[in-house]
C-alpha positions, 0 to 999 in steps of 0.5 A, a space after each residue: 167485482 162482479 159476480 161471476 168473478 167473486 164465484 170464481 175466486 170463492 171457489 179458488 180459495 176454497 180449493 187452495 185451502 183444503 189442498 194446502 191443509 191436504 199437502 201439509 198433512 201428507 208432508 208431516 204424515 211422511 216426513 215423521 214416517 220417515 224419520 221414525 223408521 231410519 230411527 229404528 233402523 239406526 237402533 238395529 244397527 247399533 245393536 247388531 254394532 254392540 252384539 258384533 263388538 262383544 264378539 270380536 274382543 272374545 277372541 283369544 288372540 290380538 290377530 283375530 282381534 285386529 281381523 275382525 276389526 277390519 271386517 266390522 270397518 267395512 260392515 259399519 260404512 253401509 249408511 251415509 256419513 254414518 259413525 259408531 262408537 262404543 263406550 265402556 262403564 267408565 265413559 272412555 271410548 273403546 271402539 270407534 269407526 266412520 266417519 266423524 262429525 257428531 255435534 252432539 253433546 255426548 256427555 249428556 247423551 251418555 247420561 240420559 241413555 244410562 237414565 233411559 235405556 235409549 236415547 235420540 236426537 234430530 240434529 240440522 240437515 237430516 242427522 240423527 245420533 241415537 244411544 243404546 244401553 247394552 248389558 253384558 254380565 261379564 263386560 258390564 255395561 257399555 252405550 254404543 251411539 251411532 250417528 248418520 245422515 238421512 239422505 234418502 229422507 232428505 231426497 224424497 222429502 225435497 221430490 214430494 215437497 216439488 210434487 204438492 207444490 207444483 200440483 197444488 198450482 196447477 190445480 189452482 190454475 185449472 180450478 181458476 179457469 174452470 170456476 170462471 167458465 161454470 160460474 158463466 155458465 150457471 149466471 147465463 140465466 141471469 143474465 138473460 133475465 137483466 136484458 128482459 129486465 132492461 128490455 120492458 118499459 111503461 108502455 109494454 108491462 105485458 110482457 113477462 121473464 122467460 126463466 119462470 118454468 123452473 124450480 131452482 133459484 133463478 126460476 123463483 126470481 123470475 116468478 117473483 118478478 112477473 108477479 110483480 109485473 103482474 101488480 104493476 101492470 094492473 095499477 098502471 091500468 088502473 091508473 089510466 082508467 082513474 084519470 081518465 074517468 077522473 077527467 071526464 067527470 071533472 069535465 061535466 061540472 067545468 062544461 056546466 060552470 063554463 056554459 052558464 057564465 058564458 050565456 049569462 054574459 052574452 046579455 049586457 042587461 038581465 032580469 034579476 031572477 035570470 041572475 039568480 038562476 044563472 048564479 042557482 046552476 052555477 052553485 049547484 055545478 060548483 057543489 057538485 064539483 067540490 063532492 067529486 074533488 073531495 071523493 078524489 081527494 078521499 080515494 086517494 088517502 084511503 090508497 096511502 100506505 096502512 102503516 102512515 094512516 093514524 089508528 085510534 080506538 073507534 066505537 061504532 056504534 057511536 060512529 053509525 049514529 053520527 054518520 045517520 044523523 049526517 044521512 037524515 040532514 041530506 035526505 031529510 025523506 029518508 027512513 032509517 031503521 037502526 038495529 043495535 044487536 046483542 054482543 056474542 062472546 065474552 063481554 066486553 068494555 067495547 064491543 063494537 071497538 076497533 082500532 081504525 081512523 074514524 074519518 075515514 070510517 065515517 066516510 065509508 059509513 056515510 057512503 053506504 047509507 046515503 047510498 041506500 037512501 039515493 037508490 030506494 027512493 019511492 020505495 015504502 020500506 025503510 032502510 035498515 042498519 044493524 050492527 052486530 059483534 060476533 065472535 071477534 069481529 064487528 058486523 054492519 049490514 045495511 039493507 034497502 029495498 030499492 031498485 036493486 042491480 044486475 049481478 053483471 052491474 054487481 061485479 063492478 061497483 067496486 070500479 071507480 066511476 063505474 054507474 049500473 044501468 038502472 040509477 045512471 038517473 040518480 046523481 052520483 059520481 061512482 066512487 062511493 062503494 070503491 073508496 068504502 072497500 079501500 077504507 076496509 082494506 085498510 082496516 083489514 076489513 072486507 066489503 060484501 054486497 048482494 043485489 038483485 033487480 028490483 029486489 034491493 041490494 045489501 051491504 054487509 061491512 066486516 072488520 076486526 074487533 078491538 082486543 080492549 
């Protein structure tokens, strides 16, 4: 069912409910207005029957009487199908007119008016029959029950039922048709958003929803998905510039492999020393192939989702004396200079503690130093690690005083593959500062690094400290 439909049909039934709630409440409301009125107006008549009966047996003499009886028979046939009849002490009918057809059970209705004072009874098809207990010191005591049917009631109760039924259908009809036409009209603005929607493909993620200069709710949809195009667009881009970099790279140590064996088998015989450097080349192109596939391989486990990456609680300062150790095997020339400082806060067990995944923390440790160590070679200053544990946080800053970037170059080392003009002359591949800030994001930790040409450059490393 579509929505447009569901709206519509919710929106019927919401309506129907409260008519139908309505119609009942004013049925009852008149029906019990009615029915409470003719019962008064069945007690006025029985007093005035009961003053009136009173009256004409005062008379003297029986001509007066019988006059008087014919007058009152044409006063009482004023009410439809109306009949009265008066009993004395004893029970007995002493005055009856109209038209007979009570069903009442008079003997318990005598009682309860003798017990009450007055009585009524609703019987079937509109009928009510009310008692009145009537005083008189020299008659004694007399009920006069009168008995009618409610025509005017019955008549107008029928009207009024045809008037709520027929409104209350017509109205659904018209709300049905209304409901239906407003609640396309509402989804109009989504439905232009599925045909955007359906209309952009990988090749033209550039494109955005139209509805997003609003503030209703059909606004913040499209918001939210142009965002989300805004995310994907970026990552298809930096896709596209991942393999293409990836490619070119991978391409320069195959070329080298593939140029080496080919020279060395177009000679049928060779010196053993032409053998051992075409093997030396080959080794090196096939060392230099392995550091990049495993860069790549690093990159893209460092891009996993945080949550399947497994934490552990990871000392780092354990972990920056591993990684120097590792630093000093490959750059044998290297000077490091290590700078343990003094935990700030309250003490702690650990102090440089964090939950994080020690290899890939490794990794970023050791592409930090060793990077320090390729781009201040020749220079007499040494490199230099401090760690640190301010408030809450754990702090590696790694300094050296080498050759340093330009702030353009600066902005974009976090660009896989990217190399600053001025170390294109040092070996490397430009994965080393974008897989560090990937390892840190993961860890919700940050990258910082200055530089200035000739000046060295500084890597700072801040993550969250361990609770324990």
């Amino acid at each position: 069912m579509t929505i447009r439909t569901r709206l519509a049909l919710q929106f019927a039934a919401i309506l129907a409910i409260t008519l139908v709630v309505f119609s009942v409440v004013i049925y009852f409301y008149t029906y019990h207005s009615r029915r409470e009125f003719f019962s008064d107006s069945l007690f006025d008549r029985a007093r005035i029957v009961a003053h009136v009966y009173l009256d004409g047996t005062n008379r003297g003499d029986e001509g007066s009487q019988a006059s008087y009886r014919r007058y009152l028979r044409q006063f009482y046939r004023t009410l439809p199908e109306e009949e009265v009849q008066v009993f004395d002490s004893q029970n007995q009918v002493v005055f009856q007119e109209g038209r007979p057809g009570q069903q009442t059970n008079l003997t318990r209705l005598l009682g309860q008016v003798r017990q009450n004072g007055q009585q009524v009874v609703l019987e079937d098809n509109y009928r009510q029959t009310v008692g009145l207990l009537y005083r008189d010191p020299r008659r004694g005591d007399f009920v006069v029950v009168a008995s009618s049917v409610d025509a005017d009631s019955r008549q107008k109760l029928t009207d009024l039922r045809a008037v709520l039924t027929t409104g209350l259908l017509a109205s659904l009809v018209i709300v049905g048709i209304g409901g239906w036409f407003f609640a396309g009209q509402a989804l109009q603005p989504m439905q232009r958003i599925v045909r955007e929607v359906d209309s952009i493909t990988a090749s033209d993620l550039h494109r955005r929803l139209s509805q997003a200069d609003g503030q209703d709710e059909v606004s913040l949809l499209a918001q939210r998905f142009n965002r989300l195009l805004d995310r994907l667009e970026t990552a298809f881009a930096g896709q596209r510039t991942f393999v293409r970099d990836a490619s070119h790279e991978l391409r320069t140590p195959l070329t080298v492999l593939i140029g080496q064996l080919e020279v060395a088998l177009m000679q049928q015989e060779r010196t053993p020393q032409e053998y051992r450097r075409v093997l030396q080349s080959t080794l090196d192109a096939s060392r230099l192939l392995k550091d990049l596939t495993n860069g790549l391989l690093q990159i893209a486990r460092a891009s996993d989702d945080p949550s399947q990456v497994p934490l552990t609680l990871v000392r780092l300062d354990e972990l920056l004396l591993q990684a120097y150790e590792e630093v000093l095997r490959r750059h044998p020339t290297c000077r490091i200079d290590l700078d343990f400082g003094e935990p700030m806060g309250p003490t702690r067990a650990n102090p440089y503690g964090v939950m994080g995944n020690e290899a890939l923390l490794l990794s970023a440790f050791l592409n930090v130093l060793e990077n320090a160590c390729k781009f201040s070679v020749g220079s007499t200053a040494p490199v230099v690690a401090s760690l640190a544990a301010p408030l809450g946080r754990v702090r590696l800053e790694i300094r050296d005083q080498g050759v340093g970037m330009t702030d353009a170059d600066r902005r974009q080392v976090f660009v896989p593959f990217f190399r600053a003009d001025a170390v294109r002359n040092v070996p490397g591949h430009g994965i080393g500062l974008p897989l560090t800030a990937k390892i840190m994001e993961l860890h919700r930790g940050e990258v910082q690094v200055q530089s200035e040409l000739g000046q060295g450059t500084t890597v700072v490393l801040d993550m969250p400290a361990a609770l324990k």
